[in-house]
C-alpha positions as CSV (number, residue, x, y, z in Angstrom):
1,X,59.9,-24.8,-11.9
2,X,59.8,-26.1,-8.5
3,X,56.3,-26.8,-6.5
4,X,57.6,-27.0,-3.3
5,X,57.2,-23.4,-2.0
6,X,53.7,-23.4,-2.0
7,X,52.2,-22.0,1.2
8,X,49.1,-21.9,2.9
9,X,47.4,-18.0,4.0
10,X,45.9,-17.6,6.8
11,X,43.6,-14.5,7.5
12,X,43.1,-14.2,11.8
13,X,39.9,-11.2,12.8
14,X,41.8,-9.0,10.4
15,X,40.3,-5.4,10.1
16,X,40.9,-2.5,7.7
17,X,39.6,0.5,8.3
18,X,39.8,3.9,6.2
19,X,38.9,7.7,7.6
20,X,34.9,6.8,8.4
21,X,35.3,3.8,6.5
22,X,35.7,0.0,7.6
23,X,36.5,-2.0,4.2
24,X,36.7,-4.9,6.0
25,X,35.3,-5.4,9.7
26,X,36.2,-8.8,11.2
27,X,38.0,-11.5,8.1
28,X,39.2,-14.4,9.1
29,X,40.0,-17.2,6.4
30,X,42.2,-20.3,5.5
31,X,43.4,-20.7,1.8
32,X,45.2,-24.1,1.8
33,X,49.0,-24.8,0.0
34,X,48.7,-25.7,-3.5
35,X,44.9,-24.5,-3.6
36,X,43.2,-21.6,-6.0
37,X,40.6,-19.9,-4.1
38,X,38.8,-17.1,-5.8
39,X,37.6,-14.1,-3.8
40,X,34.0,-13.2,-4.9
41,X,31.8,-10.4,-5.1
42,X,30.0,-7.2,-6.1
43,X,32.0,-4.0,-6.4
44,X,32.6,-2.6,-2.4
45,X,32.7,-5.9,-1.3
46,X,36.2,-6.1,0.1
47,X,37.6,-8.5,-2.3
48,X,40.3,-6.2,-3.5
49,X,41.2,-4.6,0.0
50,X,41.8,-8.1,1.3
51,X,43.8,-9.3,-2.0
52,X,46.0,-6.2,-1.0
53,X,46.1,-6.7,2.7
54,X,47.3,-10.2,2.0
55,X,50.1,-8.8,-1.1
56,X,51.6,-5.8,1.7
57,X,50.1,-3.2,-0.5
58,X,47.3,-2.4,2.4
59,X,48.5,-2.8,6.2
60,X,45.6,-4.5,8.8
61,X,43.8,-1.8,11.2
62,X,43.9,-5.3,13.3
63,X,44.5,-9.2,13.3
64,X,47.1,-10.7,11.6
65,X,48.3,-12.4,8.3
66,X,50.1,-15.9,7.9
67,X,51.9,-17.1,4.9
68,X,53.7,-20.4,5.0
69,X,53.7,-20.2,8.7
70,X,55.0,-16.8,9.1
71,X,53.3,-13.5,10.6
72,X,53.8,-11.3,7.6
73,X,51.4,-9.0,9.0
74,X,53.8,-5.9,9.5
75,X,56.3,-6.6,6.4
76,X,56.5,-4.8,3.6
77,X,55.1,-6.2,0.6
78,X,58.8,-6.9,-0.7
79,X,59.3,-9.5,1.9
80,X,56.1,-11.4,1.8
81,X,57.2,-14.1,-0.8
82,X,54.1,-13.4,-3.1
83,X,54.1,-12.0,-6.5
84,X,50.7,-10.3,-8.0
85,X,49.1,-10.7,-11.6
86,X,47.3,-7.1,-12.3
87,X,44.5,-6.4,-14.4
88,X,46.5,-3.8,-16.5
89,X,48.8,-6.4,-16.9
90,X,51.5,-3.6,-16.2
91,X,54.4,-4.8,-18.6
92,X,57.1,-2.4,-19.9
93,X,56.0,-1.1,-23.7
94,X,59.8,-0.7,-24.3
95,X,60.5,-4.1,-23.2
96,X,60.4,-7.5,-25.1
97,X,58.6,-10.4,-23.5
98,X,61.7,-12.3,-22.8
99,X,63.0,-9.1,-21.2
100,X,59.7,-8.4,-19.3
101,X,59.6,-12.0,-17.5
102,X,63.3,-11.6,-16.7
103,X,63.3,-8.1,-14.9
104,X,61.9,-9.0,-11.6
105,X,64.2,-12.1,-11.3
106,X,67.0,-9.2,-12.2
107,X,65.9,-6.9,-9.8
108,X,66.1,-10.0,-7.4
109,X,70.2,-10.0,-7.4
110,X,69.8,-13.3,-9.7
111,X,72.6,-13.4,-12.6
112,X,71.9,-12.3,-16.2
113,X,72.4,-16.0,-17.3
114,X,70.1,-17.5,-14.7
115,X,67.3,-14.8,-15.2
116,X,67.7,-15.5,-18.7
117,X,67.0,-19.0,-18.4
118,X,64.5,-18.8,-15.9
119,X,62.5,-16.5,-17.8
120,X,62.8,-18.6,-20.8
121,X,61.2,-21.8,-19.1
122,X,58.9,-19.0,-17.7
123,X,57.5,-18.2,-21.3
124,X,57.5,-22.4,-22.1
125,X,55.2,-22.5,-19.3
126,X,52.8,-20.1,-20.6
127,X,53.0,-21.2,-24.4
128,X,55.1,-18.0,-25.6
129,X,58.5,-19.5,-26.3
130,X,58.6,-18.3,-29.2
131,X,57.4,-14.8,-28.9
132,X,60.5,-13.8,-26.4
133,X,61.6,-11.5,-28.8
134,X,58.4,-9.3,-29.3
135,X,57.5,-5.9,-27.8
136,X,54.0,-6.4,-25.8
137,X,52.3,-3.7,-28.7
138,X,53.0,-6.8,-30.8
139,X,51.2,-8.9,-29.1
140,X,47.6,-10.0,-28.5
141,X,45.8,-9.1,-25.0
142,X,45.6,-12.8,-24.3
143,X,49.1,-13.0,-24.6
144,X,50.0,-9.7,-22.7
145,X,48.3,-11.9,-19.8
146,X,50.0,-14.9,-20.0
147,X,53.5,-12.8,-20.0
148,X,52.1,-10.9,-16.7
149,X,51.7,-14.6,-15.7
150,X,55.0,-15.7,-16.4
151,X,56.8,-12.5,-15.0
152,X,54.9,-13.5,-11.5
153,X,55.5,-17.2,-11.7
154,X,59.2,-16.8,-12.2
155,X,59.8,-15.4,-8.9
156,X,58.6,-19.2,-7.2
157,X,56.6,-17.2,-4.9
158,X,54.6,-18.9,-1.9
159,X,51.0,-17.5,-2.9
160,X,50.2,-16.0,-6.2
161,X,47.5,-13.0,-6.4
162,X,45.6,-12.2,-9.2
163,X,43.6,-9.5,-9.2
164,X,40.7,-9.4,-12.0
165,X,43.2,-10.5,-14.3
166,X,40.8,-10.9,-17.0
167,X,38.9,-8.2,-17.0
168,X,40.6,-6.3,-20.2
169,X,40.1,-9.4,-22.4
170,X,37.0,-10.0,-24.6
171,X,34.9,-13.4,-23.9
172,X,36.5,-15.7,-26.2
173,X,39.7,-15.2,-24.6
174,X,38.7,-14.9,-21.4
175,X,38.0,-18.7,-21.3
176,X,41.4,-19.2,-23.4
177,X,43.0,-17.6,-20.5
178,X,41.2,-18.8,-17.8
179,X,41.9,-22.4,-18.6
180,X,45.5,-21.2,-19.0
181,X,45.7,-20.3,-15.9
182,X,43.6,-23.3,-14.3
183,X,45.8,-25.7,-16.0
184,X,48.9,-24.5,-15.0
185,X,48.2,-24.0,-11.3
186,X,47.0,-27.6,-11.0
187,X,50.3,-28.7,-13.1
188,X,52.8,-26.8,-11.1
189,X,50.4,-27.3,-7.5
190,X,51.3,-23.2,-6.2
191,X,48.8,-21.4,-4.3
192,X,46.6,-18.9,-5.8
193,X,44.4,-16.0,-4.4
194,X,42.7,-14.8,-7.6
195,X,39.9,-12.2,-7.4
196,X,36.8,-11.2,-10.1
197,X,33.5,-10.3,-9.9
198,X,32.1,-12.9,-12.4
199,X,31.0,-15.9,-11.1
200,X,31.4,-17.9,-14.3
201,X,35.4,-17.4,-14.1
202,X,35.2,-18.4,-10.7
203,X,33.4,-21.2,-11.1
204,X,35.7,-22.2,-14.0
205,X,39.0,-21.8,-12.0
206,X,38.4,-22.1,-8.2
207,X,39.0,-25.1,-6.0
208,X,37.3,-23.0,-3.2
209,X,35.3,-20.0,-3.5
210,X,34.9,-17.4,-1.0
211,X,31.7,-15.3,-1.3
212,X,32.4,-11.6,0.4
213,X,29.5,-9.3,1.3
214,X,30.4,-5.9,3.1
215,X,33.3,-6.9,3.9
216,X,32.7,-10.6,5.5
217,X,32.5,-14.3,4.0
218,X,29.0,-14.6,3.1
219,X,29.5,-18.1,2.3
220,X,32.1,-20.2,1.2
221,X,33.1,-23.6,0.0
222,X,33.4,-25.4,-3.2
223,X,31.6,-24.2,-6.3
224,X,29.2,-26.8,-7.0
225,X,28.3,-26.3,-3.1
226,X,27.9,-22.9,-3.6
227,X,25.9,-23.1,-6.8
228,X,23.6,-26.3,-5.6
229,X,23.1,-25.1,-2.2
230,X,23.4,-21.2,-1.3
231,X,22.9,-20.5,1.7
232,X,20.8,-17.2,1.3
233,X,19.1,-14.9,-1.6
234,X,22.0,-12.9,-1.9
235,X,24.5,-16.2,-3.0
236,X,21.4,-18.0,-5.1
237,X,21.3,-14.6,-6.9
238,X,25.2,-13.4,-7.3
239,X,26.0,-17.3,-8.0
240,X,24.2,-17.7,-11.5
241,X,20.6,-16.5,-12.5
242,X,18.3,-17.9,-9.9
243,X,14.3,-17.9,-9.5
244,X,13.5,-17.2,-5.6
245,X,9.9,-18.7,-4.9
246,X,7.4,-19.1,-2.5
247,X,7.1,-22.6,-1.3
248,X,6.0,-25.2,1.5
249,X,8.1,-27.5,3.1
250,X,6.1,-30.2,3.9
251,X,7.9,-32.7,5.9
252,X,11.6,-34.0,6.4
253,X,13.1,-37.5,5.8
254,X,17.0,-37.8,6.7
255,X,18.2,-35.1,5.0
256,X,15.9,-34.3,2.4
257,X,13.0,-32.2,2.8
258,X,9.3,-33.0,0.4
259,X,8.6,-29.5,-0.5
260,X,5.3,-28.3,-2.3
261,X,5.5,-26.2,-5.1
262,X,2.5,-25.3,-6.9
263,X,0.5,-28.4,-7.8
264,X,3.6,-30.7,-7.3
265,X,5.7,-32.0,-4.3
266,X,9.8,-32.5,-4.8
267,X,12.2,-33.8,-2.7
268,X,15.5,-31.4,-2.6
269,X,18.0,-31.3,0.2
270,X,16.9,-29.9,3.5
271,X,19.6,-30.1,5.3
272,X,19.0,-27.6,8.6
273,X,15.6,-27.3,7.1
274,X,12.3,-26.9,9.0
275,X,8.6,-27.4,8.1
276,X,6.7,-24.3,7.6
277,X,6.7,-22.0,4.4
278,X,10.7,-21.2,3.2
279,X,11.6,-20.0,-0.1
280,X,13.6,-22.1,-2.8
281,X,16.2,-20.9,-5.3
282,X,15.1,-22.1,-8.7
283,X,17.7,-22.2,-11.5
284,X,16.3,-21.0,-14.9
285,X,17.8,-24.3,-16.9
286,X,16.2,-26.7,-15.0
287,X,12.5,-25.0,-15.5
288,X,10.7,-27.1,-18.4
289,X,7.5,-25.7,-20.5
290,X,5.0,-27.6,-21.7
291,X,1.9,-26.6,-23.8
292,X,-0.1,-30.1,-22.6
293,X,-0.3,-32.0,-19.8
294,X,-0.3,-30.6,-15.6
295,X,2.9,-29.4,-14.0
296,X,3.6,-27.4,-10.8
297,X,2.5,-24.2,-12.1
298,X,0.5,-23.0,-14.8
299,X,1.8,-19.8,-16.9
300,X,1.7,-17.5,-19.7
301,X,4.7,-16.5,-21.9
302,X,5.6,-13.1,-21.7
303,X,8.8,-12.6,-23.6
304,X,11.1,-15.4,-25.6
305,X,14.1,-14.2,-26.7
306,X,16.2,-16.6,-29.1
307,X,19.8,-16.2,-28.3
308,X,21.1,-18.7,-31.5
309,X,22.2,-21.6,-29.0
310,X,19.2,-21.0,-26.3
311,X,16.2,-19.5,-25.8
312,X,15.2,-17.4,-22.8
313,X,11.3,-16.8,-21.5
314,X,10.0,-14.4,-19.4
315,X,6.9,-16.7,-17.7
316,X,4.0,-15.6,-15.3
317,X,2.6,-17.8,-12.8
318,X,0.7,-17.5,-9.7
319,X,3.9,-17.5,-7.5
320,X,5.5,-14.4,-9.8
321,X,7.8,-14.4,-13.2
322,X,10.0,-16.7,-13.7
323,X,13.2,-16.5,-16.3
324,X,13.6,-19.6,-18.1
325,X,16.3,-20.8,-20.0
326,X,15.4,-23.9,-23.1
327,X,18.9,-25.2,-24.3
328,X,16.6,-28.1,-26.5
329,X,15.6,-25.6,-28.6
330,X,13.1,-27.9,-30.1
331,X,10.1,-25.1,-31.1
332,X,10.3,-21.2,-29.7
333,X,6.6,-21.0,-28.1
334,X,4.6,-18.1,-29.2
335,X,4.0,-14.9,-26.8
336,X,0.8,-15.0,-24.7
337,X,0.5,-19.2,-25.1
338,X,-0.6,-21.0,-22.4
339,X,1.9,-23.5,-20.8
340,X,2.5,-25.5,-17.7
341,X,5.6,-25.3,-15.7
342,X,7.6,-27.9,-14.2
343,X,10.7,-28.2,-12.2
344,X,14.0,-30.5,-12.1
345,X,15.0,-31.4,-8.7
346,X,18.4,-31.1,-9.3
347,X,17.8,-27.2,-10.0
348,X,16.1,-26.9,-6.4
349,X,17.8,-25.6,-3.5
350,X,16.5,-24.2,-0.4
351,X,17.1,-21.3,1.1
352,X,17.9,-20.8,5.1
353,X,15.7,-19.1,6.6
């Protein structure tokens, strides 16, 4: 399947804006050829109204819309040169999977014989030769998916958009899938759009991701950028469970900054930081108890829950509760014991002001 049609999207000030509604207000981003960039968010974000502006299926208020070079800003979404994944996965029930994969390469003007073909390597590619001849009712959800996926990839279009495609599966193949997908976009190097509102998948799949807000980029980047250093509450706290603390920063050297926290002083990257009290993101793994001995804080254990590979805590301490997450699971520590806290500096980030 050929690679070389890849192209890269390009988003200029676009706006979209409904009857007393503006979905999106000013959008302007870059998703590079060959890349998968993952549009992330809460619901009413404007991940979805973009993912359509960019697949024709939504026009722009204003700005305009690149792909490979070209202003598709006013075309419809038949001559765009993407094909979209959908979180119903929208196959025909009277269809097989062979025949499924083939009809948009049909309705293309391509010959039975090369469709055929086409949508054979199609269902290769996805690990389904051999299920060709089965109606999608006789299939799993997973592989209703990787059919949707197929049927898309086929077409050899520019940018391929996926939109939540995961959503409908449970969380065991969710992952299946997700690598699935992950694996073949990095094998076959075609550009990808893909859109959810769970951060794990789009930390799992993304070369970039792009973190949307009402509408605009609250930060982007790549994810272990976005999950070591958010840039505000809102992306400490939609990126992964995060702690938000008090603290002091103390003094800066290079770009690291000595913060105080509690009875102990870490060194975390401070970058843009100044001294003066700031607040620091605090990931619940990289919190350790101990029932002897001084750390940063002392606490009190509130809650433990044991969840069969980790336990989680519920910990009060002068600077608020904290949720704490032990994957050692060496003892579970009794409710109302007395513990100390202490921090990994690799699970510190600070927060711009």
């Amino acid at each position: 399947m050929s690679t070389a049609t890849a192209g890269t999207v390009v988003f200029e000030h676009v706006a979209k804006r409904f009857a007393g509604f503006t979905a999106v207000p000013d959008l302007s981003l870059t998703v590079e050829a060959g890349t998968l960039v993952t549009l992330l968010g809460p619901s009413g974000c404007g991940k979805t109204t973009t993912l359509r502006l960019l697949a024709g299926l939504e026009h722009p208020s204003a700005g305009r819309i690149f792909i490979g070079g070209k202003d598709v800003t006013h075309l419809p979404a038949n001559e765009r040169d993407v094909a979209m994944v959908f979180q119903s996965y929208a196959l025909f029930p009277h269809m097989s999977a062979l025949e499924n994969v083939k009809y948009g390469l049909l309705s293309g003007g391509i010959s039975q014989r090369e469709a055929r073909d086409r949508a054979r390597e199609g269902l290769k590619l996805v690990g389904l030769e051999n299920q060709g001849d089965q109606l999608p009712s006789e299939l799993s959800g997973g592989q209703q998916q990787r059919i949707a996926v197929a049927r898309a990839l086929v077409l050899e279009p520019q940018v391929l958009l996926l939109d939540e495609p995961l959503s409908n599966l449970d969380e065991r193949l969710r992952r299946r899938v997700r690598t699935d997908i992950r694996d073949l976009q990095q094998r076959l190097g075609f550009t990808a759009v893909y859109v959810t509102h769970d951060q794990e998948e789009a930390l799992a799949v993304s070369d970039k991701i792009i973190v949307m807000q009402e509408g605009k980029i609250a930060q982007q980047g790549a994810p272990e950028t976005l999950y070591r250093s958010p840039n505000s509450v809102f992306i400490a706290d939609f990126m992964g469970e995060a702690n938000i603390l008090a603290c002091e920063v103390e003094s800066l050297e290079g770009d690291e900054a000595l913060v105080r926290l509690g009875r102990q002083l870490y060194r975390v990257p401070g970058s843009g930081a100044v001294p003066g009290k700031a607040q620091l993101s605090v990931r619940p793994q990289f919190i350790t108890l101990h029932t002897s001995g001084e750390g940063a804080l002392p606490g009190e254990i509130l809650h433990a829950t044991w969840l069969g590979d980790h336990i989680e805590y519920e910990v009060k301490t002068p600077l608020g509760s904290l949720f704490i997450v032990d994957n050692q699971m060496e003892s579970r520590l009794p409710l109302a014991a007395n513990v100390n806290v202490d921090f990994k500096p690799q699970g510190l980030a600070l927060i711009a002001p």
